[in-house]
N, C-alpha and C positions, 0 to 999 in steps of 0.2 A: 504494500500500500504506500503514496506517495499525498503527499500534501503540498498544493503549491499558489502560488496568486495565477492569475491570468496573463501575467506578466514571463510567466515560465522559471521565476525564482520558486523554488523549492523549500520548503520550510521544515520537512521531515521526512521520514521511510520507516515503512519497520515489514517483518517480514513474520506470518504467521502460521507455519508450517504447510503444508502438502495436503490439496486438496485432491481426490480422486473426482471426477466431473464424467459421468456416461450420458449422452445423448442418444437421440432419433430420430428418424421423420427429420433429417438434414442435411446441409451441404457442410463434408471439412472442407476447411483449406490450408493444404501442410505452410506453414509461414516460409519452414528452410528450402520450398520448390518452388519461392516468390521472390522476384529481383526485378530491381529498375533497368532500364536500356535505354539509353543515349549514346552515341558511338561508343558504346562496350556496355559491360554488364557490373552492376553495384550494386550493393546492400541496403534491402529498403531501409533502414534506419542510419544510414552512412552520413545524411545531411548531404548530398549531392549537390553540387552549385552548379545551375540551370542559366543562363540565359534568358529575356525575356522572349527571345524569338525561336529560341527552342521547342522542339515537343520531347515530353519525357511520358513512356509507357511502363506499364508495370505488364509483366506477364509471371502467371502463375500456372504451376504445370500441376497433373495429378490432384484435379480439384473432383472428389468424390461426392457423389450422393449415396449417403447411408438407408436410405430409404429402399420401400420397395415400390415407388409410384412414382413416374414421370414428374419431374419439377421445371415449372417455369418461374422464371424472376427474372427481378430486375436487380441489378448493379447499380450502388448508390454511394456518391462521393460524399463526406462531411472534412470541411477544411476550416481548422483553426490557424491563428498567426502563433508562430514560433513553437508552442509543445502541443500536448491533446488535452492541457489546461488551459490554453490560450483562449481568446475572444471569437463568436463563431463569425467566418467570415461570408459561409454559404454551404449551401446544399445542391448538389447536383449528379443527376442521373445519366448515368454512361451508356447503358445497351440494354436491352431484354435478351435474357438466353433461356437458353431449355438444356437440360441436363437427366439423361435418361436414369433409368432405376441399378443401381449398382455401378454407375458410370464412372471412369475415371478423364476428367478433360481438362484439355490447356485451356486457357482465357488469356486474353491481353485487354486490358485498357487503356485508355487516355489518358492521364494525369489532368484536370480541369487546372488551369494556371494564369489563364487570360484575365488581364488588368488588375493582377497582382504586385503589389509596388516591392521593389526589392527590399526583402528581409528572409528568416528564417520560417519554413510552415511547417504542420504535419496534414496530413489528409488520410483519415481514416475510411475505408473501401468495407461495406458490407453489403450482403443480399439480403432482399427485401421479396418474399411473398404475397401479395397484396401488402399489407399493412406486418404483416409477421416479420418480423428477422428471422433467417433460416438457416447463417452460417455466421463463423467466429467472425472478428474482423482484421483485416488489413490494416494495419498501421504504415504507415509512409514521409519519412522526413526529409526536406529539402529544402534549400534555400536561392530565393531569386535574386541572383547575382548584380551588385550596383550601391548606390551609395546608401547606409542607413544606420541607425539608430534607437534605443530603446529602453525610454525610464522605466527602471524594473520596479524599485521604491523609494523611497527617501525615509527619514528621520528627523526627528525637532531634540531641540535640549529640554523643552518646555512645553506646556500645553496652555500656558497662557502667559502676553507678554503685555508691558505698559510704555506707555510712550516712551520712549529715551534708549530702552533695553536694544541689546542686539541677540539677533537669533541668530544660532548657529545650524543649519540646512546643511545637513550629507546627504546628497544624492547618489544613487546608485545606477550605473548605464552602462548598458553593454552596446558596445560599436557594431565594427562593421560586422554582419554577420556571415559574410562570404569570406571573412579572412581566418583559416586555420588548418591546421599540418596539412599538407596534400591536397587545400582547396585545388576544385577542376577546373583548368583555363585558366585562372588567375593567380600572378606570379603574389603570392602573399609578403613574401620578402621584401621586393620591389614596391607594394604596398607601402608594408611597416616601414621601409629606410625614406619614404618621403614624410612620415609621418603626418598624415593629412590631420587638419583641424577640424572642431569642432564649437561652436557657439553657442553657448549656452547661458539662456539667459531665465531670471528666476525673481519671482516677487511673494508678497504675502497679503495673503486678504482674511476677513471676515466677512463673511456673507458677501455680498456685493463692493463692502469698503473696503479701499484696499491699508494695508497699517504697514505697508512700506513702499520704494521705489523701485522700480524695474531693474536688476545688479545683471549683469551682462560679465562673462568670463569667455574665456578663450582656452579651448584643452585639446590634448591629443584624445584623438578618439580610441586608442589602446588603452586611456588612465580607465580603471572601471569605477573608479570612485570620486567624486569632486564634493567640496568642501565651499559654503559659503558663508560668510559671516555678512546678516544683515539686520541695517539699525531700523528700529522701528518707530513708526514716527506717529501713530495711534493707535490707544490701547485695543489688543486685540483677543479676544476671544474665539475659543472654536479655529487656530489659525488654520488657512487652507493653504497651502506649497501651489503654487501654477508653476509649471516646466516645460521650458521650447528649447530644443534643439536646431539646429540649423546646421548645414555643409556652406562652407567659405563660398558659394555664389547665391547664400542668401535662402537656399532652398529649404522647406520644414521637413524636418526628418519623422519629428516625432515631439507628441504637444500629454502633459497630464497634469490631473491634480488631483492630489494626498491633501488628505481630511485628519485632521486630530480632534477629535473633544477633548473639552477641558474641563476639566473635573472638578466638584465644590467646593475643595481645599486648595487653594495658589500658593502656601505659602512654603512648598517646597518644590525644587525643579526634579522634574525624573530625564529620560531619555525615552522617547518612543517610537519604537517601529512601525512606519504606518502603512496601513494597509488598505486600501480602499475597495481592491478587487475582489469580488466573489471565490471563496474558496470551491476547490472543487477536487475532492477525493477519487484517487482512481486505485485500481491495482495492477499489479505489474505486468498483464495482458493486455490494458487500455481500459477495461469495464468499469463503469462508474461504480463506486463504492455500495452496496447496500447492508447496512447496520442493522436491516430488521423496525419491527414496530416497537 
């Protein structure tokens, strides 16, 4: 089991022994007879760097019906940005097929990618019988190659500040996400030794007010952590972090804002982690958690 924001930071794991799982009346699909293809062949969970002009297919071989009755379905994409906690970006239906009673058969699909802005995604593939799920699911990660960015969280020293005080704002950001060992196409090296900028710029508000001024920095998009110290210039309650990212010609990479309440007692400073994203429990096949009633 895993625990993470939508941001794809991870907050925990734990692992609770060895389920035995028998099914029927279904489709497997062996995961290890499933591989991406783009001029050669990769590991659906490799992170493959794609192209926008590219097409990337998944084909899986020896896809069995357990059954003893003709199966038709449908083939049905779901694509989050960067993990299978991430934000849904869309749903989309690849083919109708049919799969006879005891059948073992290849499939190939489309990867759905168009007007995907470059960053990290996963795209989970399952079959759908009317309205039934019928088979495990495909998991698939990859990332569209080009410039990007992505506040994962931040932090306050405080949950609440008074005119004069300065907040101290650790933001947490993960860069480019096409850049790492063996990125495809792109010399990562070549990357890192120009080390390209990033502009980052951060204010603070209360509801609509804002209790500080717009502080503007300049970072390598390698740092994963930036640091801001800002003065505050009305008391603020409830403060809210807004965060913009920028690429040196000005372009928005990536925009958020962290919420903190502030709690009935001010008269000591904590440090807090803030979260704003919806948590969302998975286990370590993709299936959404269920805890029972």
């Amino acid at each position: 089991m895993l625990v993470a924001n939508e941001k794809g930071l991870e907050f925990g794991g734990n692992t609770f022994g060895v389920a035995d799982v028998n099914g029927s009346d279904n489709v497997y699909i062996n995961l290890t007879a499933c591989y991406l293809t783009i001029s050669g062949d990769y590991n659906i969970m490799q992170g493959i760097g794609v192209s926008p002009n590219e097409k990337l297919k998944i084909q899986c071989d020896g896809v069995k019906n357990n059954s003893q009755k003709n199966i038709n379905f449908t083939a049905q994409a779901e694509t989050r940005g960067r993990t299978i906690f991430g934000k849904k970006i869309g749903d989309q239906e690849l083919s109708k097929e049919t799969i006879a009673p005891g059948e073992e058969k290849n499939f190939s699909f489309l990867i759905p990618k168009n007007n995907l802005k470059p960053q990290a995604y996963q795209t989970t593939i399952s079959f759908f019988d009317n309205k039934n799920k019928i088979s495990n699911d495909i998991n698939i990660r990859y990332v569209i190659q080009g410039e990007s960015a992505t506040f994962q969280n931040a932090s306050l020293d405080k949950d609440y500040y008074k005119k004069g005080d300065n907040a101290n704002v650790k933001i947490f950001l993960s860069g480019l996400a096409d850049v790492f060992p063996g990125a495809r196409l792109n010399d990562s090296t070549t990357k890192l030794a120009k080390q390209p900028k990033l502009n980052v710029s951060v204010e603070i508000l209360s509801g609509n007010t804002k209790c500080s001024n717009t502080v503007r920095k300049e970072f390598l998009k390698t740092n994963p952590i930036i640091v801001f110290s800002i003065p505050i210039i009305k008391d603020c309650n409830n403060p809210i972090v807004k965060a913009q990212a920028k690429d040196e010609n000005g372009k928005i990479l990536d925009e958020n804002v962290f919420v903190v309440k502030t709690k009935n007692d001010n008269k000591f400073g904590y440090t807090f982690e803030v979260v704003i994203f919806l948590l969302r429990c998975f286990d370590y096949f993709g299936n959404v958690c269920n805890f029972g009633s």
